[in-house]
C-alpha positions in Angstrom: -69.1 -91.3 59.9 -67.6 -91.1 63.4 -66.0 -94.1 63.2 -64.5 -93.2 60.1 -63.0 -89.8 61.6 -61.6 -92.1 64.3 -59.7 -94.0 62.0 -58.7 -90.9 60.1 -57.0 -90.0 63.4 -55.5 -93.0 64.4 -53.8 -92.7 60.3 -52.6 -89.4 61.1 -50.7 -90.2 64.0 -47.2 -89.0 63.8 -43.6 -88.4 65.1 -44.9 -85.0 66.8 -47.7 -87.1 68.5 -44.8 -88.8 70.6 -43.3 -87.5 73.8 -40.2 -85.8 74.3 -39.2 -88.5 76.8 -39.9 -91.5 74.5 -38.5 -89.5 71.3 -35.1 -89.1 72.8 -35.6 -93.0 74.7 -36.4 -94.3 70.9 -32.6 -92.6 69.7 -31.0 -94.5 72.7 -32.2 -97.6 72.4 -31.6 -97.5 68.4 -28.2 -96.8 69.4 -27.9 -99.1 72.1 -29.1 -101.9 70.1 -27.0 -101.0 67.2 -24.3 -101.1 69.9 -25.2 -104.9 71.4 -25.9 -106.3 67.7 -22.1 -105.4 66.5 -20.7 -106.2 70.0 -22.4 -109.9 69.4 -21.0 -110.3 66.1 -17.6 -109.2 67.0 -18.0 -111.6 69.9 -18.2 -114.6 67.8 -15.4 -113.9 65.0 -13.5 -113.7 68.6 -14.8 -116.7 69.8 -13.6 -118.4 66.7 -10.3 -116.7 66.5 -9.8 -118.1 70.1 -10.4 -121.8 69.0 -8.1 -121.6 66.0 -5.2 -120.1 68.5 -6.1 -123.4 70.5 -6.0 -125.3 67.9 -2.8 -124.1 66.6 -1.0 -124.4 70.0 -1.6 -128.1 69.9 -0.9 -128.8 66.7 2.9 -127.1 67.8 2.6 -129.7 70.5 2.5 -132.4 68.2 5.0 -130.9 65.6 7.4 -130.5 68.6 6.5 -134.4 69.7 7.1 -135.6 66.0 10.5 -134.0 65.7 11.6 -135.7 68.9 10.2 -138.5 67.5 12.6 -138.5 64.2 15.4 -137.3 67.1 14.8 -140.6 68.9 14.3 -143.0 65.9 18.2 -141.6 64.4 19.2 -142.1 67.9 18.0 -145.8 67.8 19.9 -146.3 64.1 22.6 -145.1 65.6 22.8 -147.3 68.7 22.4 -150.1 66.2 25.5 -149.0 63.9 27.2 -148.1 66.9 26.6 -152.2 68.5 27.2 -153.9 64.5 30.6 -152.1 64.3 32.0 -152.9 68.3 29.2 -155.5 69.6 29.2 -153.4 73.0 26.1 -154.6 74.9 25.4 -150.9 76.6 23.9 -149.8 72.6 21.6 -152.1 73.3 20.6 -150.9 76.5 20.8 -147.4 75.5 18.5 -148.9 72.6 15.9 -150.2 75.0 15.6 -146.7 76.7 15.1 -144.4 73.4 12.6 -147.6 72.6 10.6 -146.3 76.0 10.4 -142.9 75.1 9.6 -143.5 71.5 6.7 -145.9 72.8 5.7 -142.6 75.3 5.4 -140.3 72.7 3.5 -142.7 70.2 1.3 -143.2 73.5 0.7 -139.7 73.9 0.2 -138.9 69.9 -2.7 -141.1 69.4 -5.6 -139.6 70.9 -4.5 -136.7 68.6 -4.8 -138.3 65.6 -7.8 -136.4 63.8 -8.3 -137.4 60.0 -7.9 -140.7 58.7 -4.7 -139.9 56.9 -3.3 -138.8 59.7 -4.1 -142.1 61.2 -3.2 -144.3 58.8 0.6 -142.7 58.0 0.6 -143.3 62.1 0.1 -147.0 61.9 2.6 -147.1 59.2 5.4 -145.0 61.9 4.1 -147.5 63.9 4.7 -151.4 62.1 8.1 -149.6 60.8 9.6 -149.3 64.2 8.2 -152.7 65.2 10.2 -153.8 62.2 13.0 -151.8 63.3 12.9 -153.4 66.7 12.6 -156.7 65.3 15.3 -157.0 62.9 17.5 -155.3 65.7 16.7 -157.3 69.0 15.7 -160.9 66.7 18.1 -160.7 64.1 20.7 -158.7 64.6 21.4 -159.3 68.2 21.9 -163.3 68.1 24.0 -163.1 64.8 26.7 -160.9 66.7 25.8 -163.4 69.6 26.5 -166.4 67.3 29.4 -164.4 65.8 27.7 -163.9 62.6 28.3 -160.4 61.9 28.2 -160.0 58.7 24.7 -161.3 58.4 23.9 -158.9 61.0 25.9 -156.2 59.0 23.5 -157.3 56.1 20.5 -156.8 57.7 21.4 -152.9 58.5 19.6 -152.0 55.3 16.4 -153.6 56.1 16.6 -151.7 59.5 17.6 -148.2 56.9 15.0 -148.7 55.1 12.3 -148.9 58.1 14.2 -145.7 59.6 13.9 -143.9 56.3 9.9 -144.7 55.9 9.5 -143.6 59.5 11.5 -140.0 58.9 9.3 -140.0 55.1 6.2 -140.2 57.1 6.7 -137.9 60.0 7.6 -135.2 56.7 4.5 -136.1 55.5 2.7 -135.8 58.7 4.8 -131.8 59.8 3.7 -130.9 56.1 0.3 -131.3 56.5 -0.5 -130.2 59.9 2.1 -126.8 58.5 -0.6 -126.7 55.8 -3.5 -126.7 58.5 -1.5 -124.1 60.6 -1.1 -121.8 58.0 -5.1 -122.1 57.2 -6.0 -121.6 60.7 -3.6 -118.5 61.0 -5.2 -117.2 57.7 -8.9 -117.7 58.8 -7.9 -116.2 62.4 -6.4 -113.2 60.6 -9.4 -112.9 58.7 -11.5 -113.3 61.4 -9.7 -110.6 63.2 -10.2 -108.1 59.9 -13.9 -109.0 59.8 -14.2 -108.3 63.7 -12.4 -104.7 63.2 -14.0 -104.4 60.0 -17.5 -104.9 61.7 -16.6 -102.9 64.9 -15.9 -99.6 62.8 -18.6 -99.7 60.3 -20.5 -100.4 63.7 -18.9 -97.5 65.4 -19.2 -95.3 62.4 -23.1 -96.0 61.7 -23.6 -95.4 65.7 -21.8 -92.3 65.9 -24.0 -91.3 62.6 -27.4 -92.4 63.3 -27.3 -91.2 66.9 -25.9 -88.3 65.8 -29.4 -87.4 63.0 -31.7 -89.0 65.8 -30.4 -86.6 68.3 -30.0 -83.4 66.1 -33.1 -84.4 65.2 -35.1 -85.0 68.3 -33.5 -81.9 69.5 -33.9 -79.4 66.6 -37.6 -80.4 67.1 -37.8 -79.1 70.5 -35.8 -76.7 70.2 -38.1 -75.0 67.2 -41.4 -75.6 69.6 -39.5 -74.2 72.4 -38.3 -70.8 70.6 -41.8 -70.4 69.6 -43.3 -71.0 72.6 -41.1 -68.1 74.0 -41.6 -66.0 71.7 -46.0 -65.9 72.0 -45.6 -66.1 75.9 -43.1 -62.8 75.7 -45.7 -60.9 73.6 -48.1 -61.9 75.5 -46.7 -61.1 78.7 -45.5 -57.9 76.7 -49.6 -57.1 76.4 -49.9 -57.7 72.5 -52.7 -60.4 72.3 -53.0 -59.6 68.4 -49.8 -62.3 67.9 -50.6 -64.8 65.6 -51.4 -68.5 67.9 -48.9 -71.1 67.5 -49.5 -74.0 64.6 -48.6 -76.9 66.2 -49.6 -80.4 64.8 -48.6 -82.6 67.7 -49.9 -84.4 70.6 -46.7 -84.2 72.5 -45.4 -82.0 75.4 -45.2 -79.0 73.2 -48.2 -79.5 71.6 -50.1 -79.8 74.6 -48.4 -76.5 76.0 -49.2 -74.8 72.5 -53.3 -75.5 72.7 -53.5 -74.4 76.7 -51.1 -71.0 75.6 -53.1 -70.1 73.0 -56.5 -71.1 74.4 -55.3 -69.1 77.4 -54.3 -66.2 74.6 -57.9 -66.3 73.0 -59.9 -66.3 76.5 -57.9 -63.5 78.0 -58.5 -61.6 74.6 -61.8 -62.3 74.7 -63.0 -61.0 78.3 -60.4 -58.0 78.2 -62.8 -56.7 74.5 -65.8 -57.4 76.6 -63.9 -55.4 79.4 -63.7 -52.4 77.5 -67.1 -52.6 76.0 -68.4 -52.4 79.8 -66.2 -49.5 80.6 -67.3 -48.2 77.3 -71.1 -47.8 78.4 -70.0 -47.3 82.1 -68.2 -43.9 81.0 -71.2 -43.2 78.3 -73.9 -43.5 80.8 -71.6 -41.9 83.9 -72.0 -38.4 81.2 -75.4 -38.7 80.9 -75.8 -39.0 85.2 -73.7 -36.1 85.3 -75.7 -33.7 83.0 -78.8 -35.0 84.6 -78.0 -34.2 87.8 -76.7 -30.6 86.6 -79.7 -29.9 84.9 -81.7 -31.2 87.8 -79.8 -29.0 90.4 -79.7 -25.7 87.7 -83.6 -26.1 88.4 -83.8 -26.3 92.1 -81.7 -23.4 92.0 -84.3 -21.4 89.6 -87.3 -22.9 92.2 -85.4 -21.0 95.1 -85.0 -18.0 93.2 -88.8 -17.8 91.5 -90.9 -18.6 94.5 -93.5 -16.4 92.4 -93.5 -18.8 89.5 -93.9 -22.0 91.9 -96.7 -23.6 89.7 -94.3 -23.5 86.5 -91.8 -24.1 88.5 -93.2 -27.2 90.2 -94.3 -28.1 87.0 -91.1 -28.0 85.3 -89.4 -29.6 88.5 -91.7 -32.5 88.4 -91.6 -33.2 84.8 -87.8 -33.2 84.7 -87.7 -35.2 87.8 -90.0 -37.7 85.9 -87.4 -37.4 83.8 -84.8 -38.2 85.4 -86.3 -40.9 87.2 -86.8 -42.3 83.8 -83.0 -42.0 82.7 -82.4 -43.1 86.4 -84.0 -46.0 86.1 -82.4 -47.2 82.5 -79.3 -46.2 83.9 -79.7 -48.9 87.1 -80.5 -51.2 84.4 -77.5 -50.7 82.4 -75.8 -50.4 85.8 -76.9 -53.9 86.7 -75.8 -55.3 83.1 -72.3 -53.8 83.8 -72.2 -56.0 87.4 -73.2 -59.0 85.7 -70.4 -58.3 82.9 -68.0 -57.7 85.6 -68.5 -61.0 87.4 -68.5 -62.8 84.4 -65.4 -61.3 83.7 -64.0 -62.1 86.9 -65.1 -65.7 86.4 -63.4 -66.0 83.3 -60.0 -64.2 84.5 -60.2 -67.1 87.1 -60.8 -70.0 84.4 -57.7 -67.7 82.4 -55.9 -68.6 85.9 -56.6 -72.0 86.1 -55.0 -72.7 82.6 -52.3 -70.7 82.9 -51.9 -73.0 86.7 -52.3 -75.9 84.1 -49.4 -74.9 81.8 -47.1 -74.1 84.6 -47.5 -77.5 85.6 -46.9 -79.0 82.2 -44.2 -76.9 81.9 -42.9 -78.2 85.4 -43.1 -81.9 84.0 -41.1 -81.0 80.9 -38.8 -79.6 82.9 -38.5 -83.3 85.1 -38.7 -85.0 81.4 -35.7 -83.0 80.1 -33.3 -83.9 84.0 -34.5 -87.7 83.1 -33.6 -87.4 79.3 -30.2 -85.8 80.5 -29.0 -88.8 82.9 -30.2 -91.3 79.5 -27.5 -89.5 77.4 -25.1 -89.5 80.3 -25.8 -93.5 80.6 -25.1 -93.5 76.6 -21.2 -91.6 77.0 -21.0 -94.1 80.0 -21.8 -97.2 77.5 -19.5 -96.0 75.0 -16.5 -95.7 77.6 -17.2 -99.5 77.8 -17.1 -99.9 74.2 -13.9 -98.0 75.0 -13.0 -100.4 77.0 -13.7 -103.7 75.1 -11.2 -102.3 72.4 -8.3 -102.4 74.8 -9.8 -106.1 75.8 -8.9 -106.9 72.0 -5.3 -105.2 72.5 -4.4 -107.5 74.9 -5.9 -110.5 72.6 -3.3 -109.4 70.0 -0.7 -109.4 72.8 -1.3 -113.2 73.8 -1.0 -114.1 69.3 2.3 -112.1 69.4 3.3 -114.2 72.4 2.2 -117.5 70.5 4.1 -116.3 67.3 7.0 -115.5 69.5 6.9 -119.3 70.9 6.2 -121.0 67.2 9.5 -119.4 66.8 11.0 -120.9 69.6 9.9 -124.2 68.3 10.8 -124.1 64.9 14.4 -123.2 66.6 14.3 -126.0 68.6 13.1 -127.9 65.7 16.4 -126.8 64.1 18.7 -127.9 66.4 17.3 -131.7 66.5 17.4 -131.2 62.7 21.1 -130.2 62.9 21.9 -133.0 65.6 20.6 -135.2 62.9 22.6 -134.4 60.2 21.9 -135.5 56.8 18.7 -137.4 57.7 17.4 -133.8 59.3 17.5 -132.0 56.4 13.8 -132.2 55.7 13.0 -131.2 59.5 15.6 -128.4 59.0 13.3 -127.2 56.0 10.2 -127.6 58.1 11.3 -125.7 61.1 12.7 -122.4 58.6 9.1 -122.6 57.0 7.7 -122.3 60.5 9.9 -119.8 61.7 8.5 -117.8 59.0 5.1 -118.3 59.3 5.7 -117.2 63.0 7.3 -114.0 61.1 4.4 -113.4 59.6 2.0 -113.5 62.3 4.1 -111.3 64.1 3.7 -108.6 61.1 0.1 -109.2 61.0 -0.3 -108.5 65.1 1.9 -105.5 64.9 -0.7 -104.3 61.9 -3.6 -105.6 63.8 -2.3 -103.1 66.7 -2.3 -100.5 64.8 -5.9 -100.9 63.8 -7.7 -101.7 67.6 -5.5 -98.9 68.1 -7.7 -96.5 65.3 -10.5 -98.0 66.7 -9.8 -96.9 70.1 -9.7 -93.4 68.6 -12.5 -93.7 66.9 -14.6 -94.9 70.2 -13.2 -91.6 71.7 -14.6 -89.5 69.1 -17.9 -90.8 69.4 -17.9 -90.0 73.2 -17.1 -86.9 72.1 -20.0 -86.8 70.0 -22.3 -88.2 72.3 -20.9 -85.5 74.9 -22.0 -82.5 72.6 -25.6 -84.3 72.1 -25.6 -83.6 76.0 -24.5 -80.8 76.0 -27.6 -80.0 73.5 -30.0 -81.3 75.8 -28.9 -79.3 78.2 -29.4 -76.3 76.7 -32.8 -77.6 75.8 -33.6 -77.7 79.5 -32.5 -74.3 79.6 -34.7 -73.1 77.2 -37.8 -74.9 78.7 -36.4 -73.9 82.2 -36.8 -69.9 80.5 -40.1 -71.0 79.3 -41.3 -71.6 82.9 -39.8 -68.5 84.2 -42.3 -66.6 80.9 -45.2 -68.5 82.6 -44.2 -67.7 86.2 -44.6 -64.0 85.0 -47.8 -64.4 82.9 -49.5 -66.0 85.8 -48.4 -63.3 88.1 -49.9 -60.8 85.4 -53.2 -62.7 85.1 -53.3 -63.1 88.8 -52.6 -59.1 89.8 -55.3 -58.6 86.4 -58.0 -61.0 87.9 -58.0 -59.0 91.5 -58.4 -55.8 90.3 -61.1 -57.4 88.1 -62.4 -58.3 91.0 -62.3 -54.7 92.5 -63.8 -53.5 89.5 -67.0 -55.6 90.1 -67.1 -54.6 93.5 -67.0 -51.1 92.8 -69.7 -52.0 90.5 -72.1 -53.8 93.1 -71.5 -50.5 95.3 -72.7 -48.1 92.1 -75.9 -50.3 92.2 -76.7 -49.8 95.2 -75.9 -46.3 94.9 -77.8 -46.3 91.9 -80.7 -47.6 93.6 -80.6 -45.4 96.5 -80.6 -42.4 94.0 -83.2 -44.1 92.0 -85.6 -44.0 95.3 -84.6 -40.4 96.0 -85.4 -39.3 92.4 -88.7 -40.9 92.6 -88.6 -38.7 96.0 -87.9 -35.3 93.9 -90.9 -35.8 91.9 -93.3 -36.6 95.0 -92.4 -33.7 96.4 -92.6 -31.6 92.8 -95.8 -32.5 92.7 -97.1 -31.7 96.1 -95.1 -28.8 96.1 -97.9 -27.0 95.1 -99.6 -27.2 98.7 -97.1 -24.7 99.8 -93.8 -23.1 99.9 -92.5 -24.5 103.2 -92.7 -27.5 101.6 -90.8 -26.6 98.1 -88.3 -24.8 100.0 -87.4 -28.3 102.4 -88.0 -30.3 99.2 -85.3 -27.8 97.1 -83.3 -28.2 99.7 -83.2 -32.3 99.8 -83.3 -32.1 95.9 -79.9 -30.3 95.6 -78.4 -32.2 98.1 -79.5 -35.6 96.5 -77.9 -33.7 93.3 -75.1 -33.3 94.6 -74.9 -37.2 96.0 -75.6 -38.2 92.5 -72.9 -35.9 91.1 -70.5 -37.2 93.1 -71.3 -40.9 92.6 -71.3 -40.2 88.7 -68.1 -38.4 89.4 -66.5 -42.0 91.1 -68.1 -44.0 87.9 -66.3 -42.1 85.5 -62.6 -42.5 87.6 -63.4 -46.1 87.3 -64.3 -46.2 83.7 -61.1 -44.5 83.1 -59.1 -46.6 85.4 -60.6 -49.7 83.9 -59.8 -48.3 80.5 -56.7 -47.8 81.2 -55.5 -51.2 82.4 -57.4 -52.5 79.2 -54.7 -49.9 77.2 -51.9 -51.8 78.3 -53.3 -55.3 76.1 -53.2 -55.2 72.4 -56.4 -56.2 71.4 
């Protein structure tokens, strides 16, 4: 059966059975992680947007390189129109040099070459201007040598023909790596809408969830709290009839709940058993009091009927055997009210020690609630870094409008060879307008992209907004709790000032014992000397005498009991029981 109450309670564990500290750690860390997983993501589609601007810068390297490669390959047809039609050696040379720089940039071109297409529409750039410069330098050259020009005129279309395959396939290759531009731009556009896409929802669902966990967390507390306060002021406002607080937690609050109203139900509890003491001590103080008249109305009638000293003596001694009876119950009762009062004073000490116990407690949740304060102040602090990041992602969108702005620049430059080309740069002129747009259009797309990092930005204030009213929350929590300790601070003082006149109150009691004794003795006294008053008046007289003055004692000490059952009532007045 134990075993399965233990599981029972390990079942039962709940939300409320979790500290305040770790509640409001659990909210950070949700929203931290939260934080770090869409970070991560957006990290990556940056990542990738970054090696697609890469890629597309050198794929304008090699555009640019094949338009001055079409540049140089006219050039070298013209040199060889130029040398047919005035067989002027310098075309040749001029020739030889464009043939450097074409070999240069086929050089440099290669270890670009990527896909097999690409590759194979390369060798064919290639073997056409080896046929160019074969049919130029073999063919051409030694017919003009050998004064055969028209042979060599002849042989101008194979040379056309090897030029016009060359230009064909350097159209080919700018239209597909245009094509591959324009899918890179498009994936890193999309990346870039994903990545701001993925940074609001992430934004959005922080500012949310943090936003329940802490009203949450904090409506909790705050609910214990108010209660809390509100026992504690009734209680240090005397009324112990308050209902005790129903808390179903293990937590701070719950702990402080079980030692307030533990401390409620013992201080209830001694205070009723309190006035039950001063109850009897006033009951019994009346019945001293009209002993000790009725005792002294009799020594008064002894003086006054020396005559009737037999009756007298007789009635003396039987009420002093009376009285000695009462007496003696009355030391009992006496005795019973001591041992109340200590135990009363023992419990109003244990009532101090718990109420020493929940000031401490109280203390630590006051600590908890300075340490839960710097966590949300770390959580506006993280978000300002979010902050930040966004303006990292500005100046990304900076460097794509610079890169659109130089695509631009190349497809002008691309232009102008085209235009230096004339007819044969018609295609390149097409290529470079198509480009120029493209580079438009990324342009349009950063401006709109600006626009959004720059919502986002807003956004990411907002929610260190948000997060700055959560503090502000918890700091009124720490108020509260900080008003809480001050109740406590009061209560103790109360149950300290109550527990030393407790105290007093069983001193006073010890010194009507022993009062109560010594009148005990001296009653037992009065009915000696009643009964031997019969051997003569002197020594009635002196006995009458030392009865009424004993009366008197024990008159006056009943006198004291009842001023202290009264002031012991009163202080009990001033509880609700």
């Amino acid at each position: 059966m134990k075993k399965k109450q233990k599981n029972r309670k390990i079942k039962r564990f709940t939300w409320k059975d979790i500290k305040i500290g770790q509640k409001y750690l659990i909210a950070f860390f949700t929203t931290v992680g939260l934080i770090i997983i869409a970070s991560f993501i957006v990290f990556l589609q940056l990542n990738k947007t970054e090696d697609n601007i890469k890629a597309i810068e050198k794929q304008n390297v090699w555009v640019n390189d094949m338009t001055h490669l079409s540049s140089l390959i006219q050039l070298q047809d013209f040199q060889i129109a130029e040398y047919l039609l005035t067989q002027d050696a310098q075309y040749i040379d001029t020739y030889n040099e464009y043939t450097e720089e074409v070999n240069t940039i086929m050089a440099d071109m290669t270890p670009k070459l990527t896909t097999k297409k690409q590759k194979e529409a390369f060798n064919t750039i290639q073997d056409n201007i080896n046929g160019i410069k074969d049919t130029f330098l073999n063919k051409m050259v030694p017919s003009v040598e050998d004064d055969l020009v028209v042979y060599a005129t002849s042989l101008r279309s194979y040379s056309s023909n090897y030029r016009n395959e060359i230009l064909e396939q350097v159209e080919h290759l700018t239209n597909d790596v245009k094509k591959d531009q324009e899918e890179l731009v498009k994936t890193s556009t999309n990346n870039i809408n994903s990545s701001i896409l993925i940074l609001f929802i992430a934004i959005f669902t922080v500012v949310v969830i943090g936003t329940i966990l802490m009203l949450f967390v904090s409506r909790n507390i705050a609910v214990g709290l108010s209660n809390l306060v509100k026992l504690t002021k009734e209680v240090a406002d005397g009324n112990l009839q308050v209902d005790s607080i129903d808390y179903n937690g293990k937590d701070e609050i719950g702990q402080l709940a079980a030692t307030i109203n533990q401390m409620k139900d013992s201080l209830k509890h001694i205070l009723s058993n309190i006035a039950k003491a001063a109850n009897s001590v006033s009951t019994r103080s009346e019945d001293l009091t009209q002993s000790a008249k009725e005792v002294k109305e009799g020594n008064i009638q002894i003086a006054r009927t020396m005559e009737e000293l037999s009756t007298g003596a007789e009635t003396q001694a039987n009420g002093a055997s009376d009285l000695a009876e009462n007496m003696s119950e009355f030391v009992q009762r006496v005795i019973q009210s001591e041992k109340s009062g200590q135990e009363i004073a023992a419990s109003s000490n244990d009532i101090l020690s718990l109420t020493n116990n929940g000031t401490t407690l109280m203390n630590k949740s006051v600590s908890q609630m300075k340490q839960i304060d710097t966590i949300v102040s770390a959580a506006v602090e993280k978000v300002k870094n979010l902050d930040k990041q966004s303006a990292e992602i500005s100046k990304l969108v900076i460097v794509i409008r610079d890169i659109a702005d130089q695509t631009n620049l190349l497809s002008l430059n691309a232009a102008i060879e085209a235009a230096r080309a004339g007819e044969h740069g018609k295609g390149f002129a097409v290529v470079a307008d198509e480009v120029r747009k493209l580079a438009d259009q990324v342009s349009s797309s950063v401006e709109g992209i600006k626009t959004i990092v720059t919502a986002i930005q807003t956004e990411s204030i907002q929610v260190v907004e948000t997060l700055s009213t959560g503090y502000h929350e918890v700091q009124e929590g720490t108020t509260q709790i900080e008003a809480t300790g001050k109740s406590f601070a009061s209560i103790n003082a109360a149950v300290s000032d109550m527990a030393i006149k407790i105290d007093a109150i069983s001193n006073n009691l010890n010194e009507i014992t022993i009062r109560s004794s010594d009148m005990n003795n001296v009653i037992e006294d009065i009915a000696s000397v009643s009964e031997e008053s019969a051997a003569g008046v002197e020594q009635v007289a002196a006995s009458t005498q030392q009865s009424a003055s004993s009366m008197e004692e024990v008159s006056h000490n009943a006198d004291e009991l009842a001023d202290l059952a009264e002031q012991m009532n009163y202080e009990i007045n001033l509880f609700r029981l």
